[in-house]
N, C-alpha and C positions, 0 to 999 in steps of 0.2 A: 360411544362418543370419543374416548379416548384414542381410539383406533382412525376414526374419523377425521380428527383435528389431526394427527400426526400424519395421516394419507395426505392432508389436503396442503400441510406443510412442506413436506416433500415438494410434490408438484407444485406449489406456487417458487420454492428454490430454484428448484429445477430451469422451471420457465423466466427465472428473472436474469440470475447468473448464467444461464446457460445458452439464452438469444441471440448473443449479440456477434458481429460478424467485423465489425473492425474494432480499432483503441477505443478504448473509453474516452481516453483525454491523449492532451497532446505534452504531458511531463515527461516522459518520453521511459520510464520505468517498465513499461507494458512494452515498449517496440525490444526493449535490451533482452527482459525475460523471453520473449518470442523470439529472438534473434538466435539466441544463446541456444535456443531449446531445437530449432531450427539446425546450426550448426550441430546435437549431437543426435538430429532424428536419422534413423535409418531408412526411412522412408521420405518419396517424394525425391525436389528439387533442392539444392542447397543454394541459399542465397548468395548472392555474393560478395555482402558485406558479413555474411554471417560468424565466419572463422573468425574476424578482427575484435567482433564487438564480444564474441564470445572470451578470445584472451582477453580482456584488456576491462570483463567486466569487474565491478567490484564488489557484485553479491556472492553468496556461495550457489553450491551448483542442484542442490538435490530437486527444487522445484522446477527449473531447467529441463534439469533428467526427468522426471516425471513425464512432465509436458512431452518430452521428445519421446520415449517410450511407449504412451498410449496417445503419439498420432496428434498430440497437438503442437509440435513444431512444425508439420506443414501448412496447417490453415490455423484462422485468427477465429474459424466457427468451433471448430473442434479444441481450441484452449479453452475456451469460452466452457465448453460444456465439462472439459477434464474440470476445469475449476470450481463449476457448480458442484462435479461429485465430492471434492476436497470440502465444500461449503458447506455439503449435506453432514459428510462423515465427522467433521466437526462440532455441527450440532449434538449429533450421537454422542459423541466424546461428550461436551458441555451435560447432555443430559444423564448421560451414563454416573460423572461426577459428582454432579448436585445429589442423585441417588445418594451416592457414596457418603456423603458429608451431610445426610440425615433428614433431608428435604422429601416431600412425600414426592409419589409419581405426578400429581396435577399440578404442585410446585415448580417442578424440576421443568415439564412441561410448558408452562408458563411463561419460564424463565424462558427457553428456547423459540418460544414462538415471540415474545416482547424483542430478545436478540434481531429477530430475522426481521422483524418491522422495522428496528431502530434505526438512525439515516445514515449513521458510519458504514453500517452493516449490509444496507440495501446500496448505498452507493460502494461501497469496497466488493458488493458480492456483483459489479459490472464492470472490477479491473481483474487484468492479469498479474496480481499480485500475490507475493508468498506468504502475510500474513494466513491466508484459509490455511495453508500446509503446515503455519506455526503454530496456530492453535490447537491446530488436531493433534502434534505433538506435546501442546505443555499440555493438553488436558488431559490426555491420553498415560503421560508421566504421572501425574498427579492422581489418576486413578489407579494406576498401579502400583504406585506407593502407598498409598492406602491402606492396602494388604500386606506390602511386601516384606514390612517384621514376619513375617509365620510363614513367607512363601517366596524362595530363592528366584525360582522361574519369574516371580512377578516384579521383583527386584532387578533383576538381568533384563527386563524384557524394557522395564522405565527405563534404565539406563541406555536403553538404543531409541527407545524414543527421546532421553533429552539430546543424545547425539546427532540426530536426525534434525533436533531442533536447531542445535550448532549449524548443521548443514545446510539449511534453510535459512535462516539470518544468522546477522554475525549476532544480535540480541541474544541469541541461544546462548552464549557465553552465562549470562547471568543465571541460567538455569543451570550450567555446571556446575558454578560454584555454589547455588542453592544446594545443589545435591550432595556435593561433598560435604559442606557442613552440615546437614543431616545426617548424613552417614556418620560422620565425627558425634553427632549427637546421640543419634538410636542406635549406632553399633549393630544393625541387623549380622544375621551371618552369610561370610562371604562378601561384608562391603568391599575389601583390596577390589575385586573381580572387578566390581560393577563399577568403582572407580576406574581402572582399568580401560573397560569398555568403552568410558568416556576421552580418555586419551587420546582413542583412536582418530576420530575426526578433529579434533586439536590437532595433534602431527600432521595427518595427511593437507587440512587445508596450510599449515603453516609452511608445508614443504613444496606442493602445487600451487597456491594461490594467493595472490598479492593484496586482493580486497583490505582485508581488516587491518595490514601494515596501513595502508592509503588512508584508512579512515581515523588511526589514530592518527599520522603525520598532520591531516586535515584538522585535526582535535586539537591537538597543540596547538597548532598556528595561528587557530582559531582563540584562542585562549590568553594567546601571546599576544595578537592584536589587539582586541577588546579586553584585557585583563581579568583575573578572574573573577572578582567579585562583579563588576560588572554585566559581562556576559553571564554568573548565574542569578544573577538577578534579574536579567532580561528572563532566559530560562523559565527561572519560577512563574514570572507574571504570566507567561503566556500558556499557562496551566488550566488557569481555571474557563479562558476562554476555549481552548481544547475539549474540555472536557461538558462545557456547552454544545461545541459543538458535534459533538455524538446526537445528542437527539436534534437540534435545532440549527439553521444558518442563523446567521447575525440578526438579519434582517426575518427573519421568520414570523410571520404573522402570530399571535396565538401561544407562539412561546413564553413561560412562568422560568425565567433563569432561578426562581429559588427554587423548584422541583428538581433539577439536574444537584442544585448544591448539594438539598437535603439528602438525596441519592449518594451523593457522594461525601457527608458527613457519614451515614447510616454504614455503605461499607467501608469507613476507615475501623470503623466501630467493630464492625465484623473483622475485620483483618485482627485488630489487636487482638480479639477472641483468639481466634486462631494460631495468632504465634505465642501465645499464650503456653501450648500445647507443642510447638516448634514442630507444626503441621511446613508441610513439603510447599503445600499450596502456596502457604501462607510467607515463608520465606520468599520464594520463588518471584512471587508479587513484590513483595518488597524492594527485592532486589532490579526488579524491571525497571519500578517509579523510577529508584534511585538511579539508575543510567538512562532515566530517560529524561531526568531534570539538569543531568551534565552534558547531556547530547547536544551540540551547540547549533543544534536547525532547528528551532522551536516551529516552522510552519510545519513539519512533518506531526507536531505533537499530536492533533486528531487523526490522524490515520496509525499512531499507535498506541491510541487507546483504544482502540477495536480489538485486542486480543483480551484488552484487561478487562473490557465491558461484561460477560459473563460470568466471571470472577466478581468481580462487583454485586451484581446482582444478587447471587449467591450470600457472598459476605453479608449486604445488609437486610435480607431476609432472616440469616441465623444472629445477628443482631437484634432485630425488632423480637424476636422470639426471647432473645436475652436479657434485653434489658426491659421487656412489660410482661415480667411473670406472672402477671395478676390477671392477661386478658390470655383467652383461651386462642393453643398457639396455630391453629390453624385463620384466623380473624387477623394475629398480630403478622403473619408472612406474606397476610395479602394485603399489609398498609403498603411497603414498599414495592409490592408487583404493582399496586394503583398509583402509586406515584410515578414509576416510568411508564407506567399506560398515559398518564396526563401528560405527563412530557415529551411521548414521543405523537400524540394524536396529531399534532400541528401537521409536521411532514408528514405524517401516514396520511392524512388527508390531501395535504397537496399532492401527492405522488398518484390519491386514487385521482384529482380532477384532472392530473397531463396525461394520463392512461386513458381514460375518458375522453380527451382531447385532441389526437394526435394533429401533427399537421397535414393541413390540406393537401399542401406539396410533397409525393410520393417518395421525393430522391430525397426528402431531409428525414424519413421514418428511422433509417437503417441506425443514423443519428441520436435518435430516441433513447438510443441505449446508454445513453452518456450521462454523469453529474451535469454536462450544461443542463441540459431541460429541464433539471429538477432545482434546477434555481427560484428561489422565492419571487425573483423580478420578470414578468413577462417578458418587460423589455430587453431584458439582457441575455434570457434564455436564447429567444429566437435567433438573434445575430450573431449568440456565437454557432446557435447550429449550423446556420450558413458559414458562417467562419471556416469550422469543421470539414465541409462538403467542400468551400470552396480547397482547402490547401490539399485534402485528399484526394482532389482531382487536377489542380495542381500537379502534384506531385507525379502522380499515375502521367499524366501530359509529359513531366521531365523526362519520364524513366523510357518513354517513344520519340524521343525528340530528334530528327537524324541529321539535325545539325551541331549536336553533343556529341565527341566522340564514345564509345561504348565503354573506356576504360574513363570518360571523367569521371572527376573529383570535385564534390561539392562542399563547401565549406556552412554550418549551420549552427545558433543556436539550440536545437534539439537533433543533435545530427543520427540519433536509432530512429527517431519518426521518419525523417529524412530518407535515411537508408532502406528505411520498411517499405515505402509506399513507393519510393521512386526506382527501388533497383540499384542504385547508385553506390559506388564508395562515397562516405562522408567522414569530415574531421569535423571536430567542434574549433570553434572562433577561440583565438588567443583569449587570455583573463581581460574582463570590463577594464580594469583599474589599469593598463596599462596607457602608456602616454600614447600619443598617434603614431608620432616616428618610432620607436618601437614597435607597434603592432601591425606596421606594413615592414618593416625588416623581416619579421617571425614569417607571415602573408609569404614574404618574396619566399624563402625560403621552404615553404613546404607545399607540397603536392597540389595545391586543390589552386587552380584558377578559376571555378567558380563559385557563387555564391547565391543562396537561397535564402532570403532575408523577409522573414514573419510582421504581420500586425499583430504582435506578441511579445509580449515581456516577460522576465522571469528571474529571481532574486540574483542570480548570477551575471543578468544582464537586461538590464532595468530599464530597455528604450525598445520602443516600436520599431520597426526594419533596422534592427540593427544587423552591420554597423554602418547604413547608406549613410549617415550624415556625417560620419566620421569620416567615410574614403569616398566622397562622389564623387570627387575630378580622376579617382582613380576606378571608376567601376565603368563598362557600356551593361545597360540596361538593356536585357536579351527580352525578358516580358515581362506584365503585369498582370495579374490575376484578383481578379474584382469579384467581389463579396458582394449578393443581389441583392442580400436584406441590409447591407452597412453603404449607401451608393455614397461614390465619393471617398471610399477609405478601402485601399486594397490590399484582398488578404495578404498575399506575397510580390516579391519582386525578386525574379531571376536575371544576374549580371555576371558579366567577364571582368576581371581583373587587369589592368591595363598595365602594361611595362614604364609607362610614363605618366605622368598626370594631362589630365586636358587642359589645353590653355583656357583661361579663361575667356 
């Protein structure tokens, strides 16, 4: 049985993360990693927006590299499945740990299979994102820490996987300093070393790569704006609905918001156990919450509790065993597994009826593979998948157009989707917040006289086609590109930049 359930975990992985043939979504995180990974494949075409978006990204580069190594910076099928393996290997890690930290195998198990249902996990395991590569790394640390008082080798070996996890987000920071201060604490032998070790991807990204200056200057500023108390106290609030949203959308039918709480009472519960004992884990967690309640993008908050969600798990299972010593502790580790079972059945259910369901319309399947569909709202699903189809072909339309010169320059709110699907060099649009006569100064001034403008908004620029209403004496409207299921509302509008304004 054992054998069974983990055969059949694999392959349902496999086939979920591993389907898909274009973006997920249009945030445009997935076109940067692909782009990135593109410019350092050795194989294939190079794109040819690909060397720009590569300097000038702000992530680090290890899941990049990856991708571009085993063959998925050429196609968006082949990232898709490198990612599923990172998703699987993860698992493994997740489950290798729970081991570790005293949970039986059907527990551990448990735990792994509840993960792979949960809706963060099913919709994050259909992006091109480096959370799957982060996790394999912190749990990977944390199981070789484990041991690593009594074994140098398993000591040295964490320390290049928390390095690794540096390389993979800048978040990996707080797993350095987790480790240092355990080191400072347990004194294994040989800590210098393994401190050391961890150095190394410190210097190297600080001397090649600008990211994590960018994200602090962005931190401040941000901070400076909104003031601090303020901003963490936006922060905080947007915590607990974050953490809803792992199992449930807002609007989710069926969803018990106090089952997600209790879950998340139970492993704070575990956690304090645990650093009780000034466990690696246990720190390490800590220290993620705590930068990720100053991180001042609170809409990112659910998609980075997706690395913590296993850890969780974990925690308030060796909690429940802790605090009811009275009930026999195989009964008390499976109150908390039924509880994220109830939590997560809502979406595990809607996900098996669109499975079930696809659409009739062939050209929106490939689509399928997207968080739109698995939206609670029928209505809202369907039209953005036409949404989706429409700008994807769109775009693919721009990148043929033989009335664009081959060297233009498009100007975009998402300018990696932009760049991905059209061929095209892209800039992104001057800041929202700038006044009009400025942001046609900036306009005159840089490269791009055209402009690919979305029925799409997004917290840095909060208006539909933008910015047609901002410059439309100064734009000729080259096409429009019309969404079947939204009539009357067009996905995109491609326009030239005029040296003068139209008369009126």
């Amino acid at each position: 049985m054992f054998v069974a359930i983990t055969a059949l975990l694999l392959l349902f992985t496999l086939w979920w993360a591993g389907s898909g043939t274009l973006l997920a979504d249009f945030g445009g995180d997935n076109a940067v990693y692909f782009l990135t990974a593109n410019h350092y494949s050795p194989y294939g075409t190079a794109h040819a927006a690909a060397a720009e978006f590569a300097a000038h990204s702000v992530y680090p580069p290890l899941y990049p590299w990856l991708l571009a190594v085993s063959g998925g910076g050429t196609s968006l099928a082949a990232a898709h499945l490198v990612t599923a393996v990172l998703v699987m290997l993860a698992g493994a890690a997740v489950y290798a740990l729970a081991r570790a930290m005293t949970l039986r195998r059907g527990e551990a198990l448990a735990i792994v299979t509840l993960c792979a249902v949960t809706r963060i996990v099913l919709l994050e395991g259909l992006e091109l994102h480096s959370e799957h590569l982060y996790l394999l790394c912190w749990a990977s640390a944390a199981l070789l820490l484990a041991k690593a008082q009594t074994d140098t080798r398993a000591l040295l070996l964490a320390a290049v996987a928390v390095g690794a996890a540096y390389l993979t987000r800048s978040f990996g920071l707080t797993l350095i300093a987790s480790l240092w201060l355990w080191l400072a604490i347990k004194r294994p032998p040989r800590a210098w070393l393994a401190a050391a070790v961890t150095l190394l991807p410190l210097l190297y990204l600080a001397f090649t790569h600008s990211g994590n200056a960018r994200y602090l200057y962005a931190l401040i500023e941000l901070y400076q704006r909104h003031g601090p108390q303020a901003r963490l106290l936006e922060n905080l609030s947007a915590v607990p609905g974050a953490w809803r949203g792992v199992f449930g959308d807002a609007g989710q039918a069926g969803l018990v918001v106090a089952l997600p709480a209790a879950l998340a009472a139970a492993a704070l519960c575990g956690l304090a156990l645990r650093l009780r004992g000034w466990a690696f884990d246990a720190l390490s967690v800590l220290a993620y919450l705590t930068l990720m309640v100053v991180w001042p993008y609170p809409a990112e908050y659910e998609r980075m509790c997706y690395p913590l969600l296993p850890f969780a798990l974990v925690y308030a299972v060796l909690a429940a065993r802790s605090l009811m010593p009275w009930v026999e502790p195989r009964l008390a580790a499976a109150l908390p597994l039924l509880l994220a079972l109830a939590a997560n059945a809502p979406f595990a259910l809607l996900v098996a009826e669109r499975l079930a369901t696809p659409p009739a319309d062939p050209g929106l399947r490939p689509y399928t593979r997207s968080s739109a569909w698995f939206d609670p709202n029928p209505a809202a699903a369907f039209p953005t998948l036409g949404y989706q189809r429409a700008i994807t072909e769109a775009l693919h339309a721009i990148g043929q157009r033989q009335d664009l010169p081959r060297d233009a320059c498009l100007l975009a709110i998402k300018p990696s989707v932009v760049a991905l699907y059209s061929g095209r060099m892209v800039d992104g649009l001057p800041p929202f917040q700038l006044g009009d006569e400025e942001q046609r100064a900036r306009l005159a001034k840089g490269r791009c006289r055209y402009l690919f403008m979305m029925m799409g908004a997004s917290p840095s620029f909060p208006q539909y086609y933008y910015p047609y209403h901002r410059l439309k004496p100064w734009l000729d409207v080259l096409a429009v590109y019309q969404n079947p299921l939204m009539p009357g509302q067009p996905a995109a509008l491609l326009a030239r930049l005029r040296d003068t304004p139209r008369t009126p």
